[in-house]
C-alpha positions as a printed Julia matrix, in Angstrom:
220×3 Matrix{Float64}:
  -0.2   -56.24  -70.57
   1.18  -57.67  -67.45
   4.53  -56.12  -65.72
   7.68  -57.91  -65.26
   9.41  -58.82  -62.14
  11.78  -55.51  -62.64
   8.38  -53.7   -63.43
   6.6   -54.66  -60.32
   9.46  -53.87  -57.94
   9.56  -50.68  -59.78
   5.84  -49.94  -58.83
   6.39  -51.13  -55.29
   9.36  -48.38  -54.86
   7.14  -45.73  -56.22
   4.25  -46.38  -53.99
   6.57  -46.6   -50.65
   8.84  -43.62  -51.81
   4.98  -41.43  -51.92
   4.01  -42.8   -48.71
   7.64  -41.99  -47.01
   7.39  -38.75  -48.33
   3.83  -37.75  -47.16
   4.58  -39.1   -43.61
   7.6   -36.94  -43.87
   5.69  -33.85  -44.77
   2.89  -34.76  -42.19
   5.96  -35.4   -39.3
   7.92  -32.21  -40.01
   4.31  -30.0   -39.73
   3.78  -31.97  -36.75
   6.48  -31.68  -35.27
   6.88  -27.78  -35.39
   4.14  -27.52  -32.34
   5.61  -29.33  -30.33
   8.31  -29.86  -27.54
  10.41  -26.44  -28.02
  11.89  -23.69  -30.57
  14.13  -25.97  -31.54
  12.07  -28.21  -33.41
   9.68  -25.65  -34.39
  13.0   -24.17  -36.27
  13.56  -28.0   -37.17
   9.99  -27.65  -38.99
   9.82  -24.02  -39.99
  13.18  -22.82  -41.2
  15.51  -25.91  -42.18
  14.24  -25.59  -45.92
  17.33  -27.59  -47.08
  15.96  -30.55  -45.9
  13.26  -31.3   -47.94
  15.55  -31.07  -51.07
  16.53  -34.65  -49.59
  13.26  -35.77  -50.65
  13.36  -35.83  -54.27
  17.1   -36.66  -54.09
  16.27  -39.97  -52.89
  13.62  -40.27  -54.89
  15.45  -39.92  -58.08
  18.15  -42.03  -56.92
  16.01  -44.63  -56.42
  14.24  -44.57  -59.69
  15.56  -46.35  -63.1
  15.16  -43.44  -65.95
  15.66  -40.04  -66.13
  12.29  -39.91  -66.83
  11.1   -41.57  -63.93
  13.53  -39.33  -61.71
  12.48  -36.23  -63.13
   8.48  -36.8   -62.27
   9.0   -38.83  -58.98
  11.36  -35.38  -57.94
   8.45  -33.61  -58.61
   5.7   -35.83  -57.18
   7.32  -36.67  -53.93
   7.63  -32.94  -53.45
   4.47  -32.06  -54.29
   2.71  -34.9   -51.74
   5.51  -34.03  -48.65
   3.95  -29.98  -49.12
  -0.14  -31.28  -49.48
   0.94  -33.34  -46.69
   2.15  -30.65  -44.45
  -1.42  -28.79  -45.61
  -3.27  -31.62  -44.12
  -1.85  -31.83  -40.91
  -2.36  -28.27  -40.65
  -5.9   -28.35  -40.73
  -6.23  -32.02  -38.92
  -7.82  -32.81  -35.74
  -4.49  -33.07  -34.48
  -3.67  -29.25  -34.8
  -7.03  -28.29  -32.84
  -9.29  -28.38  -35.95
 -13.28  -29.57  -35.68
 -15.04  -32.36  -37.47
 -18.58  -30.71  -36.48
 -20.17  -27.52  -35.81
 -19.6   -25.33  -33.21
 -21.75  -25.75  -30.2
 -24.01  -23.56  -29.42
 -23.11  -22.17  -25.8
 -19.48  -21.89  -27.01
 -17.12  -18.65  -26.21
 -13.94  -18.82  -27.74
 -13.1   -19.6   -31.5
 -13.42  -22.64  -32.98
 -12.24  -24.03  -36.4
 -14.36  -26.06  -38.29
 -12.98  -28.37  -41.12
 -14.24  -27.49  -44.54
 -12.64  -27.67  -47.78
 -12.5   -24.22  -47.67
 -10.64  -24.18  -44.86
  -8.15  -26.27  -46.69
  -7.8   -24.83  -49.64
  -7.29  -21.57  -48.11
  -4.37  -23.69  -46.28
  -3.02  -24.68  -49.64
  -3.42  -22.12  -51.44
  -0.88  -20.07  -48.45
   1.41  -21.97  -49.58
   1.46  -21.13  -53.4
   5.42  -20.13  -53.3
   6.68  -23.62  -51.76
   4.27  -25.44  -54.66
   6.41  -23.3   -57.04
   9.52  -23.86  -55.72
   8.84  -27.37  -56.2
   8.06  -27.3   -60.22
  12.12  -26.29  -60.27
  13.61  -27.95  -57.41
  11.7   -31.16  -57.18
  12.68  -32.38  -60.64
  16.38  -31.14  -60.9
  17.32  -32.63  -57.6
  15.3   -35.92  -58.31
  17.88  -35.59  -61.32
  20.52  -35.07  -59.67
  19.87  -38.4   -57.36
  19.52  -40.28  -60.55
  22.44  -38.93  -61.72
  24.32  -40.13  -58.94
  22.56  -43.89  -58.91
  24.12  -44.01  -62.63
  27.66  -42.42  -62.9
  28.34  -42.91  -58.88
  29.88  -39.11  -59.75
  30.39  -36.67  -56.78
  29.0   -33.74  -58.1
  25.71  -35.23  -58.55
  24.99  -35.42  -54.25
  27.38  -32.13  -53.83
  24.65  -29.7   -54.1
  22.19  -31.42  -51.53
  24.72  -31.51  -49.31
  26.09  -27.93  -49.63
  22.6   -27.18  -49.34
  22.56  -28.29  -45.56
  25.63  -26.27  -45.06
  25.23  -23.02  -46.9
  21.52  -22.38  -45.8
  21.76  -21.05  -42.26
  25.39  -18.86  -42.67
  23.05  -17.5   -45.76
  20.21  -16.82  -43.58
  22.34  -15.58  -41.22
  23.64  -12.9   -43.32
  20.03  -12.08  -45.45
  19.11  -11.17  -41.24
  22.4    -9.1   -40.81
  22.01   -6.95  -43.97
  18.55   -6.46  -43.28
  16.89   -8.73  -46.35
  15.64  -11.38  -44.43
  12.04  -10.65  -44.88
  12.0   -11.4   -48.61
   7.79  -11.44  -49.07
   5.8   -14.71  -49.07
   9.58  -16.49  -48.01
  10.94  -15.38  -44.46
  14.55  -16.28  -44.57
  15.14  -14.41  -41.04
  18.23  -15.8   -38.53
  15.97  -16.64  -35.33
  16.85  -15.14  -32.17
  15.7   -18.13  -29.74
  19.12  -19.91  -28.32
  17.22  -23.07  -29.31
  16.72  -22.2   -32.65
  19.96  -21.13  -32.99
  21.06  -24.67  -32.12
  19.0   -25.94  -35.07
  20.78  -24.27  -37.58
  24.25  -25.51  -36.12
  22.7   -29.03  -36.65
  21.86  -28.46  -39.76
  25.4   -27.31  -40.77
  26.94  -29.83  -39.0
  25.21  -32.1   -40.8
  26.1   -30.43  -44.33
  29.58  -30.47  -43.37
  29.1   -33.89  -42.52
  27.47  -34.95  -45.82
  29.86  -32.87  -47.87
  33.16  -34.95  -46.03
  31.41  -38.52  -47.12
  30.62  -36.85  -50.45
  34.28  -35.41  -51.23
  35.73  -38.77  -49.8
  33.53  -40.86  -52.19
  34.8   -38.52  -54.86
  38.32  -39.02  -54.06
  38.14  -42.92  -53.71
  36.42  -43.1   -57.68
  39.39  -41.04  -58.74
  41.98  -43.37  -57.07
  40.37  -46.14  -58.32
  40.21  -45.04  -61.93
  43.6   -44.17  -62.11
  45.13  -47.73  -60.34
């Protein structure tokens, strides 16, 4: 049965919203190795940031249904993408044997090698099954009803995630097993978490604003 026009356009979303996210898991792996602590933080410990991901996603889907599995997919591909930077070329990994006069280590890819990879990063695939679908949801739920509280919780999510991090370090519960949630002590770092409230407060403002707007505009 051939698709419609809407159908079509539909398909062409889904395959650039995968590809967006991938390259978006393959940047932020990327870009943890490089330049300085503060984009290694950027990489490492701004979590909140890939709950944009299936936000978007859902928003730009057409069903609920749709929202709910592209939440989850998008997630899914940004984390296998991270994997598979991890054990590229790029990050020092070996298309061939070693050689044979070599002294040093030397890391060979082999599916092995990659699933090991994956499989180290079981409790971000779990955290997905919940988080990928409700906030793909959530970004369909704002598409439809153009209601504030649908983008709120992204948003708050920027804000509220290094003052809680903060505070897990202070009390001495930052090292919650298989999920460090530690405050960094690098100035650099630091500044990374600033950005990233500073760009929840940010969101929140435009969210709040948008919220306030619909509510004079129902009532004139």
């Amino acid at each position: 049965m051939p698709l419609n026009s809407a159908d079509r356009r539909q398909s062409l979303v889904v395959l650039v919203v995968l590809t967006v996210a991938f390259l978006f898991g393959a940047f932020d792996q990327w870009i943890g190795g490089r330049y300085n602590l503060f984009w290694t933080q950027v990489s490492n410990g701004l979590s909140a940031l890939w709950l944009v991901v299936p936000f978007i996603a859902g928003y730009l889907m057409l069903n609920q249904r749709k929202a709910v599995v592209m939440g989850l997919c998008t997630t899914c591909v940004s984390i296998l993408a991270y994997v598979l930077m991890i054990v590229s070329p790029m990050e020092g990994t070996h298309l061939g044997p070693a050689p044979t006069n070599l002294h040093g280590t030397w890391n060979q890819l082999s599916f092995s090698l990659f699933a090991h990879s994956l499989s180290s990063q079981w409790q971000w695939f779990a955290f997905t099954v919940v988080a990928g679908p409700v906030f793909g949801l959530l970004g369909y739920g704002w598409r439809t009803f153009r209601y504030w509280a649908y983008a709120l919780p992204v948003s708050l999510a920027l804000v509220l995630e290094p003052p809680a991090r903060w505070t897990f370090s202070r009390i001495g519960a930052g090292d919650i097993p298989f999920v460090p949630f530690m405050w960094p002590n690098s100035g650099l770092a630091q500044r990374a978490e600033i950005v990233e409230i500073v760009l929840g407060l940010v969101a929140t403002s435009l969210v709040l604003r948008f919220g306030v707007q619909r509510r004079r505009t129902a009532s004139s």
